[in-house]
C-alpha positions in Angstrom: -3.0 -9.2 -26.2 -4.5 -10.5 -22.5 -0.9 -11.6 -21.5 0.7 -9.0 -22.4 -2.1 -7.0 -20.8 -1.6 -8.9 -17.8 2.1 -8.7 -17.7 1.8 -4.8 -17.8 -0.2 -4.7 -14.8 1.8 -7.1 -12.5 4.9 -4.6 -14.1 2.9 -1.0 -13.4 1.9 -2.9 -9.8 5.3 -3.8 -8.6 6.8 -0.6 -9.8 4.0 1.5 -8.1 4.8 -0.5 -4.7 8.7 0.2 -5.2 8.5 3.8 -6.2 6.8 4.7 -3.2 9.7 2.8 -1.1 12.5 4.5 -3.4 10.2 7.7 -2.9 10.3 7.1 1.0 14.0 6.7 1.2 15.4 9.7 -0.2 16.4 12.4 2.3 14.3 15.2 2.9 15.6 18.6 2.2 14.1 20.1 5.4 10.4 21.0 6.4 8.5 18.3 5.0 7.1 15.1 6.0 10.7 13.2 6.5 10.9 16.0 9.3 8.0 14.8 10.8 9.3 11.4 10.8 12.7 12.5 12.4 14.7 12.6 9.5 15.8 16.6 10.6 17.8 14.7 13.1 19.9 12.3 11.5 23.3 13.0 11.0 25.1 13.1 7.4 27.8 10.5 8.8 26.1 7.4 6.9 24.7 8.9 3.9 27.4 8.9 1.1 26.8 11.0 -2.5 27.3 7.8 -4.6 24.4 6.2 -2.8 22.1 9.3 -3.1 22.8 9.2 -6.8 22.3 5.8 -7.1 18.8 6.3 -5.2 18.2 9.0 -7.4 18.8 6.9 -10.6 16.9 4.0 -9.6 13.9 6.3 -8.6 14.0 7.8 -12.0 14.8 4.5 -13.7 11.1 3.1 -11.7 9.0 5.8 -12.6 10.4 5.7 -16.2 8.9 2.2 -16.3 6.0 3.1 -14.5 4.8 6.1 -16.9 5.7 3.6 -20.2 3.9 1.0 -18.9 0.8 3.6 -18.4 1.0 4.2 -22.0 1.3 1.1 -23.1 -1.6 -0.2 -21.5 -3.7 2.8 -22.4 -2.3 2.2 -26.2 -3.2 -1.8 -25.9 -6.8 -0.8 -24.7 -7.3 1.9 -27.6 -6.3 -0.7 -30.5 -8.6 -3.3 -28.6 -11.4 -0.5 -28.3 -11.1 -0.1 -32.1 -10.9 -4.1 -33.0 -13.9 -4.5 -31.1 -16.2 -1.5 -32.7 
């Protein structure tokens, strides 16, 4: 149970790091922070709707993996909780 433990974290680490990045690089819809950050000014000549969709499913796809690997770390530490009592 350690390694697989072990494995979950490296997996919920790595897809907490990309999900913010994936988060970043989506394109604000006006009066946020990505206005701050000059993304109001950017013109609509490189961003394409297949790669917005794409974005979107990856995005999705990452914090899919990142809420089942929440639970399956919280599940491995309940049945470990309950071997040990």
């Amino acid at each position: 149970m350690d390694i697989i433990l072990v494995v979950l974290q490296v997996l919920l680490a790595l897809s907490s790091a990309l999900l913010i990045l994936f988060i970043l690089l989506h394109r604000g819809r006006g009066g946020g922070l990505s206005d701050m950050f000059g993304g109001g000014v950017t013109s609509s000549l490189g961003a394409s709707g297949v790669a917005e969709k794409n974005l979107n499913r990856i995005t999705v796809t990452l914090a899919l993996v990142w809420v089942g690997s929440i639970v399956l770390m919280g599940v491995i530490a309940k049945i470990q909780a309950g071997v040990g009592a």
